[in-house]
N, CA and C atoms as an extended XYZ file, in Angstrom:
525
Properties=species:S:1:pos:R:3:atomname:S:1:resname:S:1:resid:I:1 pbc="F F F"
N       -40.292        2.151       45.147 N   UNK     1
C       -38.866        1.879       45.265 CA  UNK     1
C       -38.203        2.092       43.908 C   UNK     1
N       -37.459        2.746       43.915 N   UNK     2
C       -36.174        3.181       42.837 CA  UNK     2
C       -35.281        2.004       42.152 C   UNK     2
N       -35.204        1.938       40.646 N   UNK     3
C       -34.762        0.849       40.315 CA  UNK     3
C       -33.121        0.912       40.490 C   UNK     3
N       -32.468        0.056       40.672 N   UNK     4
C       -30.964        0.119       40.976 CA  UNK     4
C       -29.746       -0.857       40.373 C   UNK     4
N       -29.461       -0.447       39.268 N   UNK     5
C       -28.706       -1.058       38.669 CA  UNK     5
C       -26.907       -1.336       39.542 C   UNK     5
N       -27.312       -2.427       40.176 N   UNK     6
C       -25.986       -2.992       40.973 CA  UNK     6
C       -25.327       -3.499       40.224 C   UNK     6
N       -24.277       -3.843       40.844 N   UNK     7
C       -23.509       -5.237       40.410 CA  UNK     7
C       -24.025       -6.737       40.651 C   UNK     7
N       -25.203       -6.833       41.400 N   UNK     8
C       -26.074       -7.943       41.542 CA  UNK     8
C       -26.704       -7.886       40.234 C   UNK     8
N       -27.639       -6.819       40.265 N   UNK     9
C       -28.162       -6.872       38.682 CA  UNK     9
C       -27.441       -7.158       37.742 C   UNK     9
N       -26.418       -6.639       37.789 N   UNK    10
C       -25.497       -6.753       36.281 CA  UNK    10
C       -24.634       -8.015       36.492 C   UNK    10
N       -24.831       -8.855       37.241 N   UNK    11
C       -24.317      -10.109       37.089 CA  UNK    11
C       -25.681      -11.192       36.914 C   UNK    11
N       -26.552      -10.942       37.207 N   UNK    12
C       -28.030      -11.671       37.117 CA  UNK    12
C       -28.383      -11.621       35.252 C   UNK    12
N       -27.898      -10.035       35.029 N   UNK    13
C       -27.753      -10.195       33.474 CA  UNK    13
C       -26.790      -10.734       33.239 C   UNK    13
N       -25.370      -10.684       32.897 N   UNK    14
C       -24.665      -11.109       32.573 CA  UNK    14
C       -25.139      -12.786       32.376 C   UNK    14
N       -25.582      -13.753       33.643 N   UNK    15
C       -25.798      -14.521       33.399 CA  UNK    15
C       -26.732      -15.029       32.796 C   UNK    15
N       -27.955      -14.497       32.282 N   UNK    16
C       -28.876      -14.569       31.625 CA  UNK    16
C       -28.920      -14.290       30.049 C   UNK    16
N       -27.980      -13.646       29.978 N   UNK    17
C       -27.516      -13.316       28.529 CA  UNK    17
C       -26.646      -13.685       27.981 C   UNK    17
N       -25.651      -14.323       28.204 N   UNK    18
C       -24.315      -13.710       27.815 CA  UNK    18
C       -24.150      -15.025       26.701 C   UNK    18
N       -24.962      -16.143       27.119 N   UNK    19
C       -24.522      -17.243       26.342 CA  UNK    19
C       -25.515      -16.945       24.890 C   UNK    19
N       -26.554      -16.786       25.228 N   UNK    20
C       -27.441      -16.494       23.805 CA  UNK    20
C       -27.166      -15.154       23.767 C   UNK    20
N       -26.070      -13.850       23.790 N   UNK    21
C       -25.483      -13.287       22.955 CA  UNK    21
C       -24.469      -13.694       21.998 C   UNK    21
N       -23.343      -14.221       23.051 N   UNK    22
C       -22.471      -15.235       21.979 CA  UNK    22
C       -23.062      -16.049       21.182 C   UNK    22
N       -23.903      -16.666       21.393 N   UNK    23
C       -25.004      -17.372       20.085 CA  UNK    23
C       -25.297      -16.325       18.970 C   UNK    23
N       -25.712      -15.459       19.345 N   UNK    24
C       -26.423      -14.517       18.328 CA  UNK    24
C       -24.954      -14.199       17.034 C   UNK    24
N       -24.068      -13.532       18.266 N   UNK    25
C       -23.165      -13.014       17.277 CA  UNK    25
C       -22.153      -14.404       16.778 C   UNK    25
N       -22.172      -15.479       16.955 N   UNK    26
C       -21.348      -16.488       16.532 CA  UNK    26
C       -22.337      -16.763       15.110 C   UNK    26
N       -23.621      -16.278       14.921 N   UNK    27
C       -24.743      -16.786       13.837 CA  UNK    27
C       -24.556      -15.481       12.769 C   UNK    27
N       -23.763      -14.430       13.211 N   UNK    28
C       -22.967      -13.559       12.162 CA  UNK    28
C       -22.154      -13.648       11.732 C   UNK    28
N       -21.201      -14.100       12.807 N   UNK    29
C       -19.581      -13.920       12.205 CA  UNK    29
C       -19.378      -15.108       12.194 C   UNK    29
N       -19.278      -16.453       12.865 N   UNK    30
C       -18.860      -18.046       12.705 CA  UNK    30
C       -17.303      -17.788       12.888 C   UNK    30
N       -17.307      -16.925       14.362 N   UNK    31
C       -16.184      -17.189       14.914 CA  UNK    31
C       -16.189      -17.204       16.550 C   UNK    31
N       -16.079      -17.921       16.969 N   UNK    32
C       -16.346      -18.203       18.599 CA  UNK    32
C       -15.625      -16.704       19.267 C   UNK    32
N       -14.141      -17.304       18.885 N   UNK    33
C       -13.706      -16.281       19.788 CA  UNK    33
C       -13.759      -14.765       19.746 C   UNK    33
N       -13.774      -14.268       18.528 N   UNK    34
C       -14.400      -12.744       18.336 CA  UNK    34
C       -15.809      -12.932       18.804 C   UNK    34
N       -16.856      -13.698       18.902 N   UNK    35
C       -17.935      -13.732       19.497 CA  UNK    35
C       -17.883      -13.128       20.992 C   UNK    35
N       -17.016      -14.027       21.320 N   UNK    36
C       -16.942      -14.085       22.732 CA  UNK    36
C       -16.487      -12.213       23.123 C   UNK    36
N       -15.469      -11.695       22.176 N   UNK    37
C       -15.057      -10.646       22.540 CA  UNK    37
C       -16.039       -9.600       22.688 C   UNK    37
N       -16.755       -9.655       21.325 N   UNK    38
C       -17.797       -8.756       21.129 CA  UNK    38
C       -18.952       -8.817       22.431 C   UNK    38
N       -19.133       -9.634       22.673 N   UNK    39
C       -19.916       -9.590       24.094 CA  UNK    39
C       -19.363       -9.648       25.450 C   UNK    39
N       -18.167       -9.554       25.481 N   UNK    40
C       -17.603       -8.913       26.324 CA  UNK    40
C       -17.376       -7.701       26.290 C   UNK    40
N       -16.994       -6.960       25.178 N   UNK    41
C       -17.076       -5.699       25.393 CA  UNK    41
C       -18.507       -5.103       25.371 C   UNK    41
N       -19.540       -5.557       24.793 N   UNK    42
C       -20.644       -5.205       25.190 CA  UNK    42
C       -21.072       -5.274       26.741 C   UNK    42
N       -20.495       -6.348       27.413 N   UNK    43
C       -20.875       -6.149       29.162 CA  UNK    43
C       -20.176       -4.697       30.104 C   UNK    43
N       -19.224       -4.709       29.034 N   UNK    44
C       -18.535       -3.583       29.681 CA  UNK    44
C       -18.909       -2.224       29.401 C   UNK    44
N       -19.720       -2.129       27.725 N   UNK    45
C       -20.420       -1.090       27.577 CA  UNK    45
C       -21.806       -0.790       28.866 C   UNK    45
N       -22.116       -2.159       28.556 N   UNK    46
C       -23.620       -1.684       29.787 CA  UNK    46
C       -23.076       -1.608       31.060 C   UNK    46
N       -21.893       -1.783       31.568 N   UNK    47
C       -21.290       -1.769       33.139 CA  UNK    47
C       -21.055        0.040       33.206 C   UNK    47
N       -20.577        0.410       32.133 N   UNK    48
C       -20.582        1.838       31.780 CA  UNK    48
C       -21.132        2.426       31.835 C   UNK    48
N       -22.667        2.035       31.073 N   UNK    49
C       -23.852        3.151       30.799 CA  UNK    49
C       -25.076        2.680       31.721 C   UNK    49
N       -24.447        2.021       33.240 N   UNK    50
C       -25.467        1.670       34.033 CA  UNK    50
C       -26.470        2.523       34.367 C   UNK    50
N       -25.756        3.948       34.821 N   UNK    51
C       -26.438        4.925       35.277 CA  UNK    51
C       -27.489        5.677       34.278 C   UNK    51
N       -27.054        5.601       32.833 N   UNK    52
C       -27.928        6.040       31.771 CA  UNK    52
C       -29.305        5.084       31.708 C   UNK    52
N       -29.506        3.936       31.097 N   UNK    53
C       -30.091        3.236       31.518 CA  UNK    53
C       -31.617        3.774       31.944 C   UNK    53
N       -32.683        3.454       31.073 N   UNK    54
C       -33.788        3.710       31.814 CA  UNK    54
C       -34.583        2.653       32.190 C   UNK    54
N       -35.005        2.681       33.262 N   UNK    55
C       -35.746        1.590       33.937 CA  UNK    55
C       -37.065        0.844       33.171 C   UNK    55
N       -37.392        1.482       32.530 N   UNK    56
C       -38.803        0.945       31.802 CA  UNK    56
C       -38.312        0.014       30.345 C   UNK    56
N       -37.341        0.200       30.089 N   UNK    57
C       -36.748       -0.037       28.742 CA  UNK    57
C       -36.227       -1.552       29.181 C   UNK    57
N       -36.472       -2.523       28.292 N   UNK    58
C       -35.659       -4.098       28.488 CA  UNK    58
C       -34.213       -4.022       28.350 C   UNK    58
N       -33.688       -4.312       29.023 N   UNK    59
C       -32.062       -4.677       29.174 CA  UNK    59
C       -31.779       -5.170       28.115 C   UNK    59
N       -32.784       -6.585       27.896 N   UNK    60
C       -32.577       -7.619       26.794 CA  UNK    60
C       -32.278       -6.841       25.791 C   UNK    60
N       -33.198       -6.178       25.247 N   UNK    61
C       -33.275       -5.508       23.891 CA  UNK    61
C       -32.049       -4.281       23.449 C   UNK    61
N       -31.668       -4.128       24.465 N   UNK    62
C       -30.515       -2.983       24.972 CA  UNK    62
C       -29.336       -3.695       24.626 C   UNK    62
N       -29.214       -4.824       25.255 N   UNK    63
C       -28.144       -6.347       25.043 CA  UNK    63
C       -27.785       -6.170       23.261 C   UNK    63
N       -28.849       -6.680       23.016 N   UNK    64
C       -28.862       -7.224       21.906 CA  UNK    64
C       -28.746       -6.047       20.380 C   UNK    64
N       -29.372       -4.914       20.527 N   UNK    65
C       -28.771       -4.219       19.848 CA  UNK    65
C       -27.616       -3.473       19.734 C   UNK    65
N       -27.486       -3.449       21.214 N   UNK    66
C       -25.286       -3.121       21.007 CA  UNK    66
C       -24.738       -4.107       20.563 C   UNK    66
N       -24.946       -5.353       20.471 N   UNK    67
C       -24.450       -6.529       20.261 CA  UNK    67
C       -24.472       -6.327       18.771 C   UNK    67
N       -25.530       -6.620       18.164 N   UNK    68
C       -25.644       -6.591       16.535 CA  UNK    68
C       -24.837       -5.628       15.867 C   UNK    68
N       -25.318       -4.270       16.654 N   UNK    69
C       -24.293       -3.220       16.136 CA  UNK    69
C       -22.365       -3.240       15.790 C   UNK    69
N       -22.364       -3.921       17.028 N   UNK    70
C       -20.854       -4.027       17.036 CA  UNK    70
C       -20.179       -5.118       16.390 C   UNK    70
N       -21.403       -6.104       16.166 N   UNK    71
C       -21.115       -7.348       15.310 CA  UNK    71
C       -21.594       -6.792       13.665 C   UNK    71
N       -22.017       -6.252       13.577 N   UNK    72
C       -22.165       -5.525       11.988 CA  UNK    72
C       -20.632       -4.705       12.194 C   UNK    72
N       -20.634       -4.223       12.790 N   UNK    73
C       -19.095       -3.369       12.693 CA  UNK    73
C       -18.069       -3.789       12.576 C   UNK    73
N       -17.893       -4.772       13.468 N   UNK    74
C       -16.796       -6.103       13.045 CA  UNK    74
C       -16.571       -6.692       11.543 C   UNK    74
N       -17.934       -6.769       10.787 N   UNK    75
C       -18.332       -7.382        9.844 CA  UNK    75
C       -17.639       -6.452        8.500 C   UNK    75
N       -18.072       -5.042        8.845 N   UNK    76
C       -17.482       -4.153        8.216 CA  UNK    76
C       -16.135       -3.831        8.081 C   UNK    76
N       -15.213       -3.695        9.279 N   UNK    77
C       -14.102       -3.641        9.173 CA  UNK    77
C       -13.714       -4.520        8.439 C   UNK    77
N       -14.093       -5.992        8.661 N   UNK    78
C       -13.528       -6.855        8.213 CA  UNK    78
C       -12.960       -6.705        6.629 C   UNK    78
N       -14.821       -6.413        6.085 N   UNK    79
C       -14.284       -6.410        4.411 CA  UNK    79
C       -13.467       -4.979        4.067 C   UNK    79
N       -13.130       -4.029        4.998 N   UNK    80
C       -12.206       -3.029        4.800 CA  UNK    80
C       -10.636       -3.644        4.422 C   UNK    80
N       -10.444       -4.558        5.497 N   UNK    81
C        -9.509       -5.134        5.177 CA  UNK    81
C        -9.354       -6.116        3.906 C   UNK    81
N       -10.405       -6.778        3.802 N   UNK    82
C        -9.858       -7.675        3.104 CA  UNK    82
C        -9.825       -6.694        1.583 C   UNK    82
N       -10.499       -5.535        1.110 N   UNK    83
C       -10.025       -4.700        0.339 CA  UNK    83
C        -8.847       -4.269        0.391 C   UNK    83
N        -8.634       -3.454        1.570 N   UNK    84
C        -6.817       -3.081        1.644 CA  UNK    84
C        -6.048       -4.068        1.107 C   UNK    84
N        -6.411       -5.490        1.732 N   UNK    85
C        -5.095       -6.095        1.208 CA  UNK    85
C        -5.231       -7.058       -0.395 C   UNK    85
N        -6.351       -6.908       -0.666 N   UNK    86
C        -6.545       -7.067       -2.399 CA  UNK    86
C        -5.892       -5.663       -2.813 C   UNK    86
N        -5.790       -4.900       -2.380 N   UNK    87
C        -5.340       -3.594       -3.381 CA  UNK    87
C        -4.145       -3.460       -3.309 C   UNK    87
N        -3.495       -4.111       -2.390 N   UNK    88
C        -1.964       -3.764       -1.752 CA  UNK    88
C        -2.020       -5.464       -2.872 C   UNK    88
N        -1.996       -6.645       -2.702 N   UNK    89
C        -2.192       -7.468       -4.109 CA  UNK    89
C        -1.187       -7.289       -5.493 C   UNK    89
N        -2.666       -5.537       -5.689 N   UNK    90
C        -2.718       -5.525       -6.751 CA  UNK    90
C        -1.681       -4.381       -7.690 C   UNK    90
N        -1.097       -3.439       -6.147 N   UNK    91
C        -0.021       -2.615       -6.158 CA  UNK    91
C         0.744       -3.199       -6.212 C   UNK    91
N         1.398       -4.670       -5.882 N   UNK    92
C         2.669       -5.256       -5.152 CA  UNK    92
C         2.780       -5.710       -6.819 C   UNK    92
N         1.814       -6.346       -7.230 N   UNK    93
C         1.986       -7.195       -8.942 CA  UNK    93
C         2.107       -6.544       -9.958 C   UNK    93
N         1.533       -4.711       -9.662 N   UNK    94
C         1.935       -3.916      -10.461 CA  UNK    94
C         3.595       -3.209      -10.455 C   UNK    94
N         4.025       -3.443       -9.341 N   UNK    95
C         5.184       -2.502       -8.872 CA  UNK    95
C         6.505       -3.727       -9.087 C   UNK    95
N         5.864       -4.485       -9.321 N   UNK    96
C         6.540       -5.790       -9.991 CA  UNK    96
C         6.532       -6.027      -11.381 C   UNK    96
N         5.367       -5.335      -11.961 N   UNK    97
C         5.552       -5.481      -13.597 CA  UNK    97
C         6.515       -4.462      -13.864 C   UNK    97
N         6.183       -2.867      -12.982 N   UNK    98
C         6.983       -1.911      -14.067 CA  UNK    98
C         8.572       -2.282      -13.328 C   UNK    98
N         8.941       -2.852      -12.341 N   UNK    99
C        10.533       -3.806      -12.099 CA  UNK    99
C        10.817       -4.245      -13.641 C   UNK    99
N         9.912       -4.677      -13.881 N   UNK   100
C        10.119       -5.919      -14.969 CA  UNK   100
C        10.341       -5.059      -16.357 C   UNK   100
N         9.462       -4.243      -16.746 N   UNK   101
C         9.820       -3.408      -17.360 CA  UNK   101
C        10.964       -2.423      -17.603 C   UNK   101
N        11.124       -2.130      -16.245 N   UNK   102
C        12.129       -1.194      -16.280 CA  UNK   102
C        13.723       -1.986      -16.461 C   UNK   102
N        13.497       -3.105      -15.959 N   UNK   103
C        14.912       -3.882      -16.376 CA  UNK   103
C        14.851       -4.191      -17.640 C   UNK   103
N        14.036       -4.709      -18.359 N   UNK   104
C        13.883       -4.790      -19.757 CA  UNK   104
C        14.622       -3.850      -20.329 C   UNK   104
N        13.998       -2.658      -20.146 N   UNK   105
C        14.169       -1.439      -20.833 CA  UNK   105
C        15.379       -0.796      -20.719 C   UNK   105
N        16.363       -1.197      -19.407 N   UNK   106
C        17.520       -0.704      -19.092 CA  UNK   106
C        18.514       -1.903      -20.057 C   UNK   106
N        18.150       -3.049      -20.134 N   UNK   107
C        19.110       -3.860      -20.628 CA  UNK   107
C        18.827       -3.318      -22.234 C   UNK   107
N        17.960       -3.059      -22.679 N   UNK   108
C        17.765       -2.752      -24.200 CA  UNK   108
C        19.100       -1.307      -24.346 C   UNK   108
N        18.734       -0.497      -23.465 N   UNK   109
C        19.535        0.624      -23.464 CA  UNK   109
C        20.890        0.543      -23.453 C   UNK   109
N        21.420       -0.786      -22.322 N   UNK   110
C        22.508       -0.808      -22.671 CA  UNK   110
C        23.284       -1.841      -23.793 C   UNK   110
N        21.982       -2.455      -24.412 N   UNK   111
C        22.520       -3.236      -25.682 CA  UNK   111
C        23.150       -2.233      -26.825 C   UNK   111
N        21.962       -1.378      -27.023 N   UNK   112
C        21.928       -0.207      -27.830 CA  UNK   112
C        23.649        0.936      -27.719 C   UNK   112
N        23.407        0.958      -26.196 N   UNK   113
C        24.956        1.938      -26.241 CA  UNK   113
C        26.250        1.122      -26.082 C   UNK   113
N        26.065        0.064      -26.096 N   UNK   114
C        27.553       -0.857      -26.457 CA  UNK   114
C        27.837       -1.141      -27.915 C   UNK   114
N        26.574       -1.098      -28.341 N   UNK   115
C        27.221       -1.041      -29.672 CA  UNK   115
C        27.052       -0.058      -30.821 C   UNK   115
N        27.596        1.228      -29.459 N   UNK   116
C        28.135        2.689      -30.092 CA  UNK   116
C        29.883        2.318      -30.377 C   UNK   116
N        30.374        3.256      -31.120 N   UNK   117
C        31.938        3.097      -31.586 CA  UNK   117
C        32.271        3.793      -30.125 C   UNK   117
N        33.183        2.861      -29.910 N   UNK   118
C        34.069        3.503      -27.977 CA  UNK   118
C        34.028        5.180      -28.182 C   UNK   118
N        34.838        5.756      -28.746 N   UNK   119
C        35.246        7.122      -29.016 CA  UNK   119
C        33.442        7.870      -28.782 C   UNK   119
N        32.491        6.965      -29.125 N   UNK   120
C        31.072        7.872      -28.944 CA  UNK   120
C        30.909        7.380      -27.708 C   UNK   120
N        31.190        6.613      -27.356 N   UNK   121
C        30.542        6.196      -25.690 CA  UNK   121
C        30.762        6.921      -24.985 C   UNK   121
N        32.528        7.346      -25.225 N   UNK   122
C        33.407        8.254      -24.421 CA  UNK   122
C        32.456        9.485      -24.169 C   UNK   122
N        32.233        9.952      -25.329 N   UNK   123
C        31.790       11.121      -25.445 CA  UNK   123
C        30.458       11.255      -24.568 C   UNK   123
N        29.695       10.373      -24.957 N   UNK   124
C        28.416       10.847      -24.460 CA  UNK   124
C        28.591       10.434      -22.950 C   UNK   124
N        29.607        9.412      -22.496 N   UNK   125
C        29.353        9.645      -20.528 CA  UNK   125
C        30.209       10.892      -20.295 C   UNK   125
N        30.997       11.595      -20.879 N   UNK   126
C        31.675       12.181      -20.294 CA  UNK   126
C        30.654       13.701      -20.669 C   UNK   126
N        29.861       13.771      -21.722 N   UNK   127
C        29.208       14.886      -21.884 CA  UNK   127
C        28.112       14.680      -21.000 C   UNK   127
N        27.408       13.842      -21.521 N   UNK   128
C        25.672       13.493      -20.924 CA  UNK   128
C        25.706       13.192      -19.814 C   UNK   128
N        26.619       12.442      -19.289 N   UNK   129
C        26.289       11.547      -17.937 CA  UNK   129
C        26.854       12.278      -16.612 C   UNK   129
N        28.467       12.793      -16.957 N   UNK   130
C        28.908       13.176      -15.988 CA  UNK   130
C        28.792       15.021      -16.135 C   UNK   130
N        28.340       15.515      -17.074 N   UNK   131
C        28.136       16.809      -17.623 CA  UNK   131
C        29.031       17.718      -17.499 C   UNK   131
N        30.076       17.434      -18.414 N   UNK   132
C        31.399       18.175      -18.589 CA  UNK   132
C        31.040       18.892      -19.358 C   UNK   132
N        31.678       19.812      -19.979 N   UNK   133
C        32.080       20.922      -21.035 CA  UNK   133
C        32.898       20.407      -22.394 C   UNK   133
N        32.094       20.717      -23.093 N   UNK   134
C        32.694       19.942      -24.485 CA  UNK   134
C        34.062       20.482      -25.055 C   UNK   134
N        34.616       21.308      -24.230 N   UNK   135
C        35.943       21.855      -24.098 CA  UNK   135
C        37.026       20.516      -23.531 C   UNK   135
N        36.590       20.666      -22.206 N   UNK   136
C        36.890       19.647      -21.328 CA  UNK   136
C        36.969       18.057      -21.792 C   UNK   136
N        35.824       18.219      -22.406 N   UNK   137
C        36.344       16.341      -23.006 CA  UNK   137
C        36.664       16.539      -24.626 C   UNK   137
N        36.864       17.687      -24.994 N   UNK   138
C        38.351       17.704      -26.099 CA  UNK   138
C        39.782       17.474      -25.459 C   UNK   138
N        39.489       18.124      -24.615 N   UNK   139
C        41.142       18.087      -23.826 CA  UNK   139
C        41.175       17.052      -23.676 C   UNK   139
N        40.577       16.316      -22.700 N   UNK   140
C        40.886       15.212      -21.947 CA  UNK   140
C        40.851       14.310      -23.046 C   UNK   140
N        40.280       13.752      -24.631 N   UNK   141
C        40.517       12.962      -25.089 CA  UNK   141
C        41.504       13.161      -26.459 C   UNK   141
N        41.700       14.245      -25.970 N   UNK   142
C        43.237       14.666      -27.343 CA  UNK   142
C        42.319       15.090      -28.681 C   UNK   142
N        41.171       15.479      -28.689 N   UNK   143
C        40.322       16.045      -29.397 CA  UNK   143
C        39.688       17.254      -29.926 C   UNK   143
N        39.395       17.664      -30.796 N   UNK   144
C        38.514       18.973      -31.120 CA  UNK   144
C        37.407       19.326      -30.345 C   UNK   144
N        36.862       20.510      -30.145 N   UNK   145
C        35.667       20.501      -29.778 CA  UNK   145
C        34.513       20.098      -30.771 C   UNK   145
N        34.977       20.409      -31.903 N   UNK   146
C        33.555       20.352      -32.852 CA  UNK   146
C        33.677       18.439      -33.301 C   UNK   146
N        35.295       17.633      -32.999 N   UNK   147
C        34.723       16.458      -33.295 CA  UNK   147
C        33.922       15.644      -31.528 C   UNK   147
N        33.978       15.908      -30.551 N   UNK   148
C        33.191       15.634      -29.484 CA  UNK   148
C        31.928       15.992      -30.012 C   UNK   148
N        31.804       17.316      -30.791 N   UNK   149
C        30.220       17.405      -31.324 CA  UNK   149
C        29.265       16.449      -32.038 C   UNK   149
N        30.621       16.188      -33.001 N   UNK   150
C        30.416       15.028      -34.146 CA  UNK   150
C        29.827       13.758      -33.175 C   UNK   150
N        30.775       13.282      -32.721 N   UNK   151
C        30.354       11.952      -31.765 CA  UNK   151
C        29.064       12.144      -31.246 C   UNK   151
N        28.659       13.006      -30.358 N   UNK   152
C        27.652       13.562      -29.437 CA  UNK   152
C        26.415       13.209      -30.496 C   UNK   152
N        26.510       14.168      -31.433 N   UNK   153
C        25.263       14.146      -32.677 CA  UNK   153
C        25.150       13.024      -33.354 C   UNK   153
N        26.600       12.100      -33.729 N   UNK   154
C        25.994       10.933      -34.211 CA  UNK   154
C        25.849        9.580      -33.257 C   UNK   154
N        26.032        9.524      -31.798 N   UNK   155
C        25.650        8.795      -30.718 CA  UNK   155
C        24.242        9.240      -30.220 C   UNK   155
N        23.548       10.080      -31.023 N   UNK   156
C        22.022       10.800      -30.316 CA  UNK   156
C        21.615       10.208      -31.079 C   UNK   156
N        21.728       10.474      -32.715 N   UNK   157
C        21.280       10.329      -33.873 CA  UNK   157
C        20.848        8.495      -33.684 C   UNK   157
N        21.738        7.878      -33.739 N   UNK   158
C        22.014        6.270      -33.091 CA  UNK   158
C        20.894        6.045      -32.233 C   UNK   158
N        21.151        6.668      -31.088 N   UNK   159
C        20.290        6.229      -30.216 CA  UNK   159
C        19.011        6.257      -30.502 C   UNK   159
N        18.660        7.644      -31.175 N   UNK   160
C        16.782        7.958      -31.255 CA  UNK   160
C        16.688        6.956      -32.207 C   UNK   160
N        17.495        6.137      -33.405 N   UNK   161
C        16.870        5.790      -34.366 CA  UNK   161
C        16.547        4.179      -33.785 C   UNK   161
N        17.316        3.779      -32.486 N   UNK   162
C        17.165        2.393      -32.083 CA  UNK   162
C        16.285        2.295      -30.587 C   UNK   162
N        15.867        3.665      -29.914 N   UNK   163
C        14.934        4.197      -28.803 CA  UNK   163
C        14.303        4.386      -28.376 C   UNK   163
N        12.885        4.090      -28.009 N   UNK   164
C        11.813        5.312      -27.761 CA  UNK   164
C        12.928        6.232      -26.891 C   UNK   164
N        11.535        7.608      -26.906 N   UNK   165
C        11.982        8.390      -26.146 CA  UNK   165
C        12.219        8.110      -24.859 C   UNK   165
N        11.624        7.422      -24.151 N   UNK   166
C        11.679        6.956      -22.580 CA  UNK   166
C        12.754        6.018      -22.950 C   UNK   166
N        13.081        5.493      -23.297 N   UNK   167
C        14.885        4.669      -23.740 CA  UNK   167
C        15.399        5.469      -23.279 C   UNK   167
N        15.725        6.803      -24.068 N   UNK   168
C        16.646        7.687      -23.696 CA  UNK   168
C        16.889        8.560      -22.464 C   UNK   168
N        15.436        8.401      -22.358 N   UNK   169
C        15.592        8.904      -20.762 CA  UNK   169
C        15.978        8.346      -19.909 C   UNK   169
N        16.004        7.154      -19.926 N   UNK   170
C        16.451        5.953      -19.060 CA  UNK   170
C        17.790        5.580      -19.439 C   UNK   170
N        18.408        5.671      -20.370 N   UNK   171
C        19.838        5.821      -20.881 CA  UNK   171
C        20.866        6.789      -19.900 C   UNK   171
N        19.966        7.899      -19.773 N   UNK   172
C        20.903        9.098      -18.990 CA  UNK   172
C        20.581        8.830      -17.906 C   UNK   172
N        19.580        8.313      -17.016 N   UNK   173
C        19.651        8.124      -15.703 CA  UNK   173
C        20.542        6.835      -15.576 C   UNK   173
N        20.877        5.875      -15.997 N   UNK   174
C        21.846        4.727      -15.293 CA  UNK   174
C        22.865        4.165      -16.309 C   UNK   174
N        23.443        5.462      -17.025 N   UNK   175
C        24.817        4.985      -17.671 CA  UNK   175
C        26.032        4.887      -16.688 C   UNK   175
């Protein structure tokens, strides 16, 4: 007679196993209810692979190593995560220092260009910032071209000597 994996059988297992699987995998993870899951989806794997299944082979042992497997896998994901979110942590405290920095560094910038002479301030938002023509902001401030130069060269001059270079770069992005 031909062995026949029913739904009689597979409830005769089910009941024979199912509690000392959840045992097994609750003695990995020391969590009931993912226990419980993991061997539920393991009943549903073997409800699946009934027909595969070879007759000479123990169920038990069949049980129990999908079980471990998927409870090591669980185990694994797990510390995937708990990496992701140490690293996300450690991005969030970094992306918070250079905040911190970068406001620093913007308030230094604008300590530095307030206490340029007005007539250079003029100059350099209307040259640097809004990028006019040094024609254009002679006109517009009743000026020479070569004294807008003057200003320009001694509001640079100013700046590099009170700046790093990344000052200044950060000067022209949020004047």
């Amino acid at each position: 007679m031909a062995f026949v994996f029913d739904y009689a059988y597979y409830m005769k297992c089910f009941d024979l196993y199912y509690q000392g699987l959840i045992n097994f995998v609750y003695s990995l993870i020391r969590d009931e209810e993912v226990a419980k899951d993991i061997v539920n989806d393991v009943f549903l794997i073997l409800w699946d692979r009934r027909k595969e299944l070879n007759p000479q082979k123990s169920v038990k042992s069949y049980l129990f190593t999908i079980t471990k497997n998927h409870a090591l896998n669980y185990l694994k994901h797990q510390c995937v995560i708990k990496q992701y979110e140490q690293y996300q942590s450690c991005e969030q405290d970094t992306e918070e220092d250079d905040w911190n920095e970068y406001e620093f560094k913007l308030e230094k910038v604008k300590r530095v260009f307030v206490s340029l002479p007005e007539k250079q301030q003029e100059v350099v938002r209307k040259c640097c910032v809004e990028g006019k023509k040094y024609k254009d902001v002679a006109s517009e401030l009743n000026i020479s071209v070569s004294t807008v130069k003057t200003h320009l060269l001694r509001a640079m001059k100013f700046l590099r000597s009170k700046l790093d270079q990344d000052f200044i770069l950060l000067f022209f992005m949020d004047i």
